[in-house]
C-alpha positions as CSV (number, residue, x, y, z in Angstrom):
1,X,0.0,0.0,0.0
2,X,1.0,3.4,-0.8
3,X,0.0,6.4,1.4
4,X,0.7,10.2,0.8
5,X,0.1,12.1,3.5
6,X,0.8,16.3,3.6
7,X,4.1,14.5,5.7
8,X,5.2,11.7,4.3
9,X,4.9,9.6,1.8
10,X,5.0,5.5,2.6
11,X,5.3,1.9,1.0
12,X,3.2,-0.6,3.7
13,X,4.1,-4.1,3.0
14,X,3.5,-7.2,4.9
15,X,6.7,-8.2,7.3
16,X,7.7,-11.5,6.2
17,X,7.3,-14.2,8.8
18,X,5.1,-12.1,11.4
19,X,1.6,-11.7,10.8
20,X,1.5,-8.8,13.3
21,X,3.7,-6.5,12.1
22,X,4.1,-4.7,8.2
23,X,7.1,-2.8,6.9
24,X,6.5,0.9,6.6
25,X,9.0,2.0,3.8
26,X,10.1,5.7,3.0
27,X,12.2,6.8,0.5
28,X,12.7,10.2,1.8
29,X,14.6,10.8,5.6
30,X,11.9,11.8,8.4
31,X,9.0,10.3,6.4
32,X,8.5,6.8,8.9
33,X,9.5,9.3,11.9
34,X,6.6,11.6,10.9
35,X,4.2,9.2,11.6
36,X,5.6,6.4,13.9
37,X,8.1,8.7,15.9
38,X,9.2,6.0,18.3
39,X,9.8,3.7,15.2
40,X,13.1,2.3,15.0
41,X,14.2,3.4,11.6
42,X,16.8,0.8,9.2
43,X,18.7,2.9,6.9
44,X,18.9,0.4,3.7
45,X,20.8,1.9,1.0
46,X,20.9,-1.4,-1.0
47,X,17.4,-1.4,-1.7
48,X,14.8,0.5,-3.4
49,X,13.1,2.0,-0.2
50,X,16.3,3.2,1.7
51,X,14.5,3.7,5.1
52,X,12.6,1.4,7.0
53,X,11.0,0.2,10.3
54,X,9.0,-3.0,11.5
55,X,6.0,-1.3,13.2
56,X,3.0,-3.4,14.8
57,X,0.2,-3.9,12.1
58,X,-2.7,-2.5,14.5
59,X,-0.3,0.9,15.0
60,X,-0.3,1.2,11.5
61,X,-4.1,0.8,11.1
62,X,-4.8,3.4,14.3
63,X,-1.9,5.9,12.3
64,X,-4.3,5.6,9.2
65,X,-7.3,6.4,11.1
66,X,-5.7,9.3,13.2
67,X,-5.1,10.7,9.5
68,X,-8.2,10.7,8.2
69,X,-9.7,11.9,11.5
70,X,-7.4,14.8,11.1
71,X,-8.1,16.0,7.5
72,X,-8.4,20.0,8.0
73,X,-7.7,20.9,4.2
74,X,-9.8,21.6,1.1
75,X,-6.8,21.0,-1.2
76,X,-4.6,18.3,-1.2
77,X,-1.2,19.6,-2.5
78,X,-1.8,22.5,-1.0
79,X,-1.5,21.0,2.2
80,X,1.9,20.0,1.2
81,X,4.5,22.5,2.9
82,X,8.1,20.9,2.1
83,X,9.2,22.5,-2.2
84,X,10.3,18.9,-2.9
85,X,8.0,16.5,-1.7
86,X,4.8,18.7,-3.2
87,X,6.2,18.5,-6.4
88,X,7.2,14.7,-5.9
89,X,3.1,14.5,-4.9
90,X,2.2,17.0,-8.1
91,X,4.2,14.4,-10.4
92,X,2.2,11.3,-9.2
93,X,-1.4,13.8,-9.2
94,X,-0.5,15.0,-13.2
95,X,0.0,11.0,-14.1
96,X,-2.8,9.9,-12.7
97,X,-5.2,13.1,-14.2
98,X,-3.6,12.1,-17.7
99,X,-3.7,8.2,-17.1
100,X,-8.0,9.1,-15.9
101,X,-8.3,11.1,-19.6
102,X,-7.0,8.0,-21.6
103,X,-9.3,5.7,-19.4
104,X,-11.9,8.3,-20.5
105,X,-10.9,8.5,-24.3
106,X,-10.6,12.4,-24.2
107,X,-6.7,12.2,-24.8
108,X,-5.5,9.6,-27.1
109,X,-1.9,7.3,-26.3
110,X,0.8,8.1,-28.2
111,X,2.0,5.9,-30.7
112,X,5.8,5.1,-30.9
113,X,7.1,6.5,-34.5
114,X,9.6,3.5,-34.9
């Protein structure tokens, strides 16, 4: 699972062999400390997520509902108040508005001219 918040952006991902807890992956420093602060962050520069932490599966799924619980914007991106991470999240919103169009026929794919 994905998840953007206006802090951090996060891969979730089961933990392998321990049905209780998940991997929350960053790829940014500070994302996992922004929401799990007492998280015991791995730096992991071998691998595609360079940051992560084993956190408890049910202190995930309270995290995710103290988010939505605490929505007090009108505008997404807006929200966002670090330069590089709102244009990070602007680059994955203009994808998916143009990937939505295709779906909807109102811009056509490009054809490769080979």
């Amino acid at each position: 699972m994905w998840v953007f918040t206006n802090k951090a952006f996060l891969s979730i991902v089961e933990f392998p062999g321990e049905g209780e807890m998940l991997w929350v992956r960053a790829r940014f420093p500070g994302h996992i400390q922004a929401a799990f602060p007492e998280a015991i962050v791995r730096e992991t520069p071998e691998c595609d997520y360079r940051y992560r932490a084993a956190v408890d599966r049910d202190a995930v799924g309270r995290w995710l509902a103290r988010e939505v619980r605490d929505i007090r914007y009108g505008n997404f991106k807006q929200s966002i108040g670090e330069n590089f991470y709102h244009d990070a999240c602007l680059s994955v919103w203009t994808e998916m508005f143009i990937w939505s169009k295709k779906l909807m026929g109102i811009l056509k794919p490009m054809r490769n001219a080979a």
